[in-house]
N, C-alpha and C positions, 0 to 999 in steps of 0.2 A: 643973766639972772644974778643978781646981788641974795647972797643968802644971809638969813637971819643970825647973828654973829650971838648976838644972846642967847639961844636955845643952846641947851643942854642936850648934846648928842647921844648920851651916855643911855640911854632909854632904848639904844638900836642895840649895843652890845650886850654877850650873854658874860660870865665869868670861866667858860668853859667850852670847848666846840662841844657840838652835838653830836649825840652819838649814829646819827644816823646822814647820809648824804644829801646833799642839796636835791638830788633828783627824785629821789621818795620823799621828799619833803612836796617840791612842787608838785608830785602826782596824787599824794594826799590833799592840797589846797585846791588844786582843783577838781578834783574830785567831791569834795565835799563843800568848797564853796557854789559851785554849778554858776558859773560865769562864762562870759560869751567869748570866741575867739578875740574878738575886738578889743576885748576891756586884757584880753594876754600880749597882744602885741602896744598899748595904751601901758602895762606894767615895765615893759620893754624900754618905752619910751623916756619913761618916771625913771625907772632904772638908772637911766644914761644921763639925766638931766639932774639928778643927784649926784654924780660923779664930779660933773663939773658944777655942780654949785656948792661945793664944800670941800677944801683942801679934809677938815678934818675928818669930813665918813669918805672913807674907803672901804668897799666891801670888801670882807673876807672874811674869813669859815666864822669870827665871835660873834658877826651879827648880819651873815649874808639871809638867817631864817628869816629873822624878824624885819628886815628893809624889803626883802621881799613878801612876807603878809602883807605888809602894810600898803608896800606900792599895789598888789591886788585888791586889797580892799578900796584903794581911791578910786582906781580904773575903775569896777564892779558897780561903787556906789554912782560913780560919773556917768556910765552909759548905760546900764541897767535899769531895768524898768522893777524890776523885781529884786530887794537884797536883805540880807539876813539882817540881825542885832549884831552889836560890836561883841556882844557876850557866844556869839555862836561863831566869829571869826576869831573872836580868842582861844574856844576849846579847840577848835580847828588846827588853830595855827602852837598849839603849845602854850599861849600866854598865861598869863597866873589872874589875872582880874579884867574885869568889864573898864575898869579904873585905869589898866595900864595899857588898854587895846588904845581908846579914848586920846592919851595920851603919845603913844606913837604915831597914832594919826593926825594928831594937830601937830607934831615937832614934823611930820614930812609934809603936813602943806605947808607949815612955814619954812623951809627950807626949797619946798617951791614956787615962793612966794605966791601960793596960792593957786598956781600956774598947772591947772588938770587938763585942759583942752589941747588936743593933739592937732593939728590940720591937715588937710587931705595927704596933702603931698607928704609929708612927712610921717604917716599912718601907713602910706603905700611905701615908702622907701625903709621902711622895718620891717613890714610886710614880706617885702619880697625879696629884703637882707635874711630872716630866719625863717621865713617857710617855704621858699621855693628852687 
């Protein structure tokens, strides 16, 4: 996957770590986003596939909050039949506007190249890398 070299990555990082841990964070997202096991192992996958499509984002503590809303929000809205407004996954997630939810999630599809579909085999080999 060739990533988008123009996008402005700066929209994943915060100025600050957060004061709170990655893992209250994800048990607050989901929790309150109410998304299927599917679309967390699908976040999983995003995850990893942002890794390797961008020397420049590398996750760590300035913007591992906000790559992870976002990689949920694509999975959520990808395989879900049912999903909230970007305005209720931004109070969710911490973000400051409908404007900048909007905004992180077009710079992570461009950066995977659009590329949301997971397939079988590769849905089972995460699957049963982190839940079994």
């Amino acid at each position: 996957t060739v990533p988008q070299p123009d996008v402005d990555l700066s929209c994943f990082y915060s100025v600050q770590k957060q004061d709170f841990d990655i893992e209250f964070y994800v048990r607050r997202v989901f929790k309150y986003v109410d998304t299927t096991p599917n679309a967390f192992v699908n976040t999983l996958v995003y995850l990893n596939r942002l890794e390797y499509a961008n020397d420049l984002l590398k996750i760590n503590s300035f913007n591992v909050h906000r790559v992870f809303l976002t990689a949920v929000v694509l999975a959520t809205k990808f395989l879900d039949d049912q999903v909230y407004s970007n305005k209720h996954y931004a109070t969710v997630g911490g973000v400051s506007s409908t404007h900048e939810m909007n905004q992180l999630e077009l710079t992570m599809l461009k950066q995977l190249n659009f590329r949301v579909h997971v397939d079988l085999e590769t849905h089972t080999k995460y699957q049963q890398l982190f839940f079994e």
